[in-house]
C-alpha distance (Angstrom), angle and dihedral (degrees) to the residues before:
residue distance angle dihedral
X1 . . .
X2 3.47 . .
X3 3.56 100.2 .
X4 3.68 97.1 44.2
X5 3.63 85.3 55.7
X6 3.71 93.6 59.1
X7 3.61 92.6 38.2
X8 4.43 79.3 57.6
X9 3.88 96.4 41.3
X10 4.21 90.6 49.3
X11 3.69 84.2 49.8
X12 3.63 99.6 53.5
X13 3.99 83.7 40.9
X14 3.69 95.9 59.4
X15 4.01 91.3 47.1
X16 3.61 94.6 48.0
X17 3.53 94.2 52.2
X18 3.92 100.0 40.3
X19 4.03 99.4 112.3
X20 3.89 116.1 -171.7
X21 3.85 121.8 -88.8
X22 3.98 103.2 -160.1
X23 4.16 116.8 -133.7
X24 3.82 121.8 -115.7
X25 3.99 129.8 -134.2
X26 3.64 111.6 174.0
X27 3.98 99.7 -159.3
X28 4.11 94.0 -161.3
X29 3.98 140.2 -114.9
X30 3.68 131.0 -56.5
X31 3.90 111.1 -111.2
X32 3.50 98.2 -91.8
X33 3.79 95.7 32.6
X34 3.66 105.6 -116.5
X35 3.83 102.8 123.5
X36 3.58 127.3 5.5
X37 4.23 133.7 -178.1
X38 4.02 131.6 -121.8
X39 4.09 131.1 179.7
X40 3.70 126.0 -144.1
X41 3.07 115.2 -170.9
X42 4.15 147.1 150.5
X43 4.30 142.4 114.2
X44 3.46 113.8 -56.7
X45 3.99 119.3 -121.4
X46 3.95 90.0 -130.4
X47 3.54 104.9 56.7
X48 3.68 107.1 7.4
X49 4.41 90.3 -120.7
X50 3.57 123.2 143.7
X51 4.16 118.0 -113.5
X52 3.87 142.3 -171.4
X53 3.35 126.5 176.9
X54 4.13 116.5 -179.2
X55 3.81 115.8 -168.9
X56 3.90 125.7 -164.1
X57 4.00 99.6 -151.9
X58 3.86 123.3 -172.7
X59 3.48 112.7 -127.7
X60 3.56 115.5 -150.4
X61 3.55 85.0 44.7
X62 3.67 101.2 46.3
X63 3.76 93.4 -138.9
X64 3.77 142.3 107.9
X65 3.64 107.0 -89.3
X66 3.68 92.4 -156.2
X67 3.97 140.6 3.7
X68 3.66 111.1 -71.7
X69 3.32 127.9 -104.4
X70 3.77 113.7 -113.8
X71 3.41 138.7 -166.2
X72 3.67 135.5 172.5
X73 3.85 140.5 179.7
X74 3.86 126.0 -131.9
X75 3.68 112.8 -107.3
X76 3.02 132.2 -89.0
X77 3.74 87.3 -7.8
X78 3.69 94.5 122.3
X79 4.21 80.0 -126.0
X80 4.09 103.2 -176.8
X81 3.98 108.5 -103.5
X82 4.21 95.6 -148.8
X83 3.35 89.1 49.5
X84 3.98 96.7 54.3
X85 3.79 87.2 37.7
X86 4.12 85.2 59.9
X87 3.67 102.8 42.6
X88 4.30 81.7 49.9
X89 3.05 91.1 55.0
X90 3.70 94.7 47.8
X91 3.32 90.7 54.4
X92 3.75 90.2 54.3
X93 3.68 96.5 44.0
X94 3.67 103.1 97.6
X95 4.06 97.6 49.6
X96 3.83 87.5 49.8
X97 3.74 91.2 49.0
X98 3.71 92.5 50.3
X99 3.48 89.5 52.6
X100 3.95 97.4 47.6
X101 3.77 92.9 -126.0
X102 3.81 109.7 169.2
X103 3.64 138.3 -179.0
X104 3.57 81.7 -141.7
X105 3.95 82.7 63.0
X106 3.60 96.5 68.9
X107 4.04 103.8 121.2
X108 3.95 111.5 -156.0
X109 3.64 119.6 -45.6
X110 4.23 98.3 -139.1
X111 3.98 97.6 175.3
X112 3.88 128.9 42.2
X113 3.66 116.5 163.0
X114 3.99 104.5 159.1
X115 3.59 119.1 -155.2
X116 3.74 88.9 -100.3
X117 4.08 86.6 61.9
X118 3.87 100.8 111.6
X119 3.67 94.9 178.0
X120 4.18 98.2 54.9
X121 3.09 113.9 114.2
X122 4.04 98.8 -143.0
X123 3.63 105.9 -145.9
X124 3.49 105.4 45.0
X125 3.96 137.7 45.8
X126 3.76 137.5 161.0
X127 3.79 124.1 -152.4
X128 4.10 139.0 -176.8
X129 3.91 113.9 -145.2
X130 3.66 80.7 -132.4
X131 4.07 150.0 33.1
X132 3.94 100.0 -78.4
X133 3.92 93.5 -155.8
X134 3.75 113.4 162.9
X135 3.47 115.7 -60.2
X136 4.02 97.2 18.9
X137 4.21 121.6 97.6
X138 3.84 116.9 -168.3
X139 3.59 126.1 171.6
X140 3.76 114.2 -78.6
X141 4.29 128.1 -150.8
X142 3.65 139.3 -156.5
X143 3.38 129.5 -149.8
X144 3.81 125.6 -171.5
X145 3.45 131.0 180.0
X146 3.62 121.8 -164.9
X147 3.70 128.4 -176.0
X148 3.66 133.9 -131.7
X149 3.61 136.2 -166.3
X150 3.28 109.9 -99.3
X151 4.21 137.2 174.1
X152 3.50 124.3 -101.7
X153 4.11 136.0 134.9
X154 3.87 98.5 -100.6
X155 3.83 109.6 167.3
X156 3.89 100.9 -119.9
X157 4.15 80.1 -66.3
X158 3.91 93.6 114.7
X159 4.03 147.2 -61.7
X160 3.36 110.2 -57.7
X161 4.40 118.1 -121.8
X162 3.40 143.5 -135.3
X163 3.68 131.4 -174.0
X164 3.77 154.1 -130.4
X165 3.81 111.1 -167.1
X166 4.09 111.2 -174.3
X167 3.53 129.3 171.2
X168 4.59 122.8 -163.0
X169 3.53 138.2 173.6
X170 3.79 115.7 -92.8
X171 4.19 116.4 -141.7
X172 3.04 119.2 -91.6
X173 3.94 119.4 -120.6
X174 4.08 106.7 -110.1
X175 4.07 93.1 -132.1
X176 3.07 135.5 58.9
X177 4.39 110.8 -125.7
X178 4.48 102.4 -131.6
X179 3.32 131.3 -155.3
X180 3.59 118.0 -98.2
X181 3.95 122.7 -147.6
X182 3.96 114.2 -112.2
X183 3.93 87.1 -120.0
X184 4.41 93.8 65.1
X185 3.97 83.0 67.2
X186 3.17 95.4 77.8
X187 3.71 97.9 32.1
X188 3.76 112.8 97.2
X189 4.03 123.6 -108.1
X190 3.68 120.9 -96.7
X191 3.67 127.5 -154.6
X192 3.78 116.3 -139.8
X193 3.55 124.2 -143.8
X194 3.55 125.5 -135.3
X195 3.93 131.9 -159.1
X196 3.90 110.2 -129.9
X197 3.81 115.2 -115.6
X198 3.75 109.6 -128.6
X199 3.47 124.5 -121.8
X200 3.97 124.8 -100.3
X201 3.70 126.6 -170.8
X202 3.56 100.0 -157.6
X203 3.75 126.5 101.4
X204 3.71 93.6 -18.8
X205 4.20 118.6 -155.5
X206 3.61 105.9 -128.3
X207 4.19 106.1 -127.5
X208 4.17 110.9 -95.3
X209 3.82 123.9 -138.8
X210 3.95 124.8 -142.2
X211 3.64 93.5 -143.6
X212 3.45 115.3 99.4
X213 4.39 116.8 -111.1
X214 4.21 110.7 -93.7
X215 3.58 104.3 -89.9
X216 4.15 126.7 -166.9
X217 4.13 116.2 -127.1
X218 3.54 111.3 -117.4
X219 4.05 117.3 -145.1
X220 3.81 90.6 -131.2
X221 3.49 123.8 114.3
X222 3.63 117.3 -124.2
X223 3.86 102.1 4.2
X224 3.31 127.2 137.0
X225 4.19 135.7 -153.9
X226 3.88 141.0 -153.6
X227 3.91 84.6 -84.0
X228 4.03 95.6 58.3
X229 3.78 85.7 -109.4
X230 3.48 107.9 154.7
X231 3.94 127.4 -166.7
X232 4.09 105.2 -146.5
X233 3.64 90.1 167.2
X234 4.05 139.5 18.0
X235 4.05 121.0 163.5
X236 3.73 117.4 -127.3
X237 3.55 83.1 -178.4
X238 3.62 144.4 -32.5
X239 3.77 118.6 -71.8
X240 3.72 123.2 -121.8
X241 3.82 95.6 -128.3
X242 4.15 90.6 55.7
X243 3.86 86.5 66.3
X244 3.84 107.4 -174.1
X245 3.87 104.5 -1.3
X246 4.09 103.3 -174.5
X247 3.47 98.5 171.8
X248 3.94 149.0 -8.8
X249 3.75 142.9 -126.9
X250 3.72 137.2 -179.9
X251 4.13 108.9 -131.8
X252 3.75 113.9 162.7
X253 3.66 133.3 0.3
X254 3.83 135.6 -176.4
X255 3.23 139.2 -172.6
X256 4.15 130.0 -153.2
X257 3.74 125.8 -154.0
X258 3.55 96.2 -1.9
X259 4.39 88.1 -77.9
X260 4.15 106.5 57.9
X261 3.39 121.5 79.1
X262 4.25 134.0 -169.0
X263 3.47 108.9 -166.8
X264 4.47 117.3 -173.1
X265 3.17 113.6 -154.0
X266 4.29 112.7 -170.5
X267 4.27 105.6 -131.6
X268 3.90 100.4 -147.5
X269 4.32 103.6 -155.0
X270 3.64 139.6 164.4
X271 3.83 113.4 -87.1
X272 3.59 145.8 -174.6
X273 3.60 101.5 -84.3
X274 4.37 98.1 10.0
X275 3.50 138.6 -36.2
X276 4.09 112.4 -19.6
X277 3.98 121.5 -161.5
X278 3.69 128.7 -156.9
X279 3.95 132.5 170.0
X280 3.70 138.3 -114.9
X281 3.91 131.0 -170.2
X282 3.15 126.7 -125.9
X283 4.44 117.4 -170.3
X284 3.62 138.4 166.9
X285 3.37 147.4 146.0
X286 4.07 105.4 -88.1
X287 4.01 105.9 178.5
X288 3.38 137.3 0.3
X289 4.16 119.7 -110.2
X290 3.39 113.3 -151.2
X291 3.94 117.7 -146.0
């Protein structure tokens, strides 16, 4: 009796404390990668209704281009969630048009740690705007996100955060890694021999590292330093729309024409009935492609 009232009690425990992790549809890029369109959308833990909400953001500008478009359920109504996600979308339909925003516009999606990705480390990820196989080099980025204390009315859940979110070259190695044939595997390891250099004394070269120099994060959005680090997003404060934020986590990025880049980022909060998370965008213009 006593176990299958514990069994009962962890039960109720894990539905009371489920919270509401909202669904992501990234729609795609306009043609020439200036704005682009994503949906969030899912039943909140409060009321059980349906939402979507579809944004239209502006990329170099890292902003909403227009009001949202919102849609919500009544609750407890058991309202279908496709169907409100269509008839949002519908609504939407002629902006995105305008725009040329395609799901065929989507670029290359480089990072995609899902929620359920234990391993992720969620404020920092490094990408190649290609496949790196053996024998191939392309450029390589890191993004970091670090969080700040910020001010927001919380509810004795937590301190509320604010965030940096940078992204910089990483070196380059000074070799290129070849292919070996199948047949050297089995061929025994030589050791080569080398001839010292001798020493001179005049006009020495002082030695060089690979490692970029130190460099101090600026808190302005968008700028950029001798290192290629560039600033796509630095709180002033902590927007009224992002509620609670508790903490931050890179999920997917993408990048469009080798020079745009969307970066969601999950917003973990206190809900109704547990922790809630929604997502933000973060874009910009990272490099410059010449051509």
């Amino acid at each position: 009796m006593k176990k299958l009232l514990t069994l009962i009690l962890c039960g109720l425990s894990l539905n009371l404390w489920a919270g509401d992790a909202a669904n992501l549809h990234f729609i795609g890029f306009a043609q020439d990668g200036k704005t682009l369109a994503f949906e969030q959308y899912g039943v909140n833990d409060g009321n059980a209704a349906p939402y979507s909400t579809l944004y239209i953001v502006d990329v170099l500008k890292n902003d909403y281009l227009i009001k949202p478009f919102v849609k919500e359920g009544k609750p407890d109504s058991n309202d279908d969630l496709e169907k409100l996600r269509t008839e949002n979308k519908a609504v939407a339909q002629a902006k995105i048009k305008e725009l040329g925003i395609s799901d065929k516009n989507q670029g290359i999606q480089v990072i995609s740690h899902p929620l359920s990705d234990l391993s992720a480390d969620p404020h920092k990820v490094t990408f190649a705007l290609g496949t790196p196989l053996t024998g191939l080099i392309y450029e390589s980025f890191t993004l970091t996100l670090e969080e700040q204390a910020g001010k927001a009315e919380c509810f004795g859940f937590g301190d509320a955060k604010q965030f940096t979110l940078s992204i910089q070259p990483t070196p380059q190695p000074e070799a290129t890694p070849t292919l070996q044939p199948l047949e050297s595997l089995n061929t025994p390891a030589t050791t080569a021999t080398t001839t010292p250099t001798p020493a001179t004394t005049n006009n020495p070269t002082p030695p060089t590292t690979a490692e970029p120099p130190a460099t101090t994060v600026e808190t302005t959005k968008t700028e950029e330093d001798t290192t290629g680090l560039v600033i796509l997003q630095a709180d002033k404060k902590i927007p009224e729309t992002r509620g609670c934020p508790l903490a931050y986590r890179i999920q997917d990025v993408y990048i469009y024409n080798g020079e745009y880049i969307a970066v969601f980022i999950n917003i973990f909060s206190p809900g109704f009935e547990g922790q809630n998370m929604r997502y933000i965008v973060v874009t910009g213009k990272f490099r410059d492609v010449q051509g």
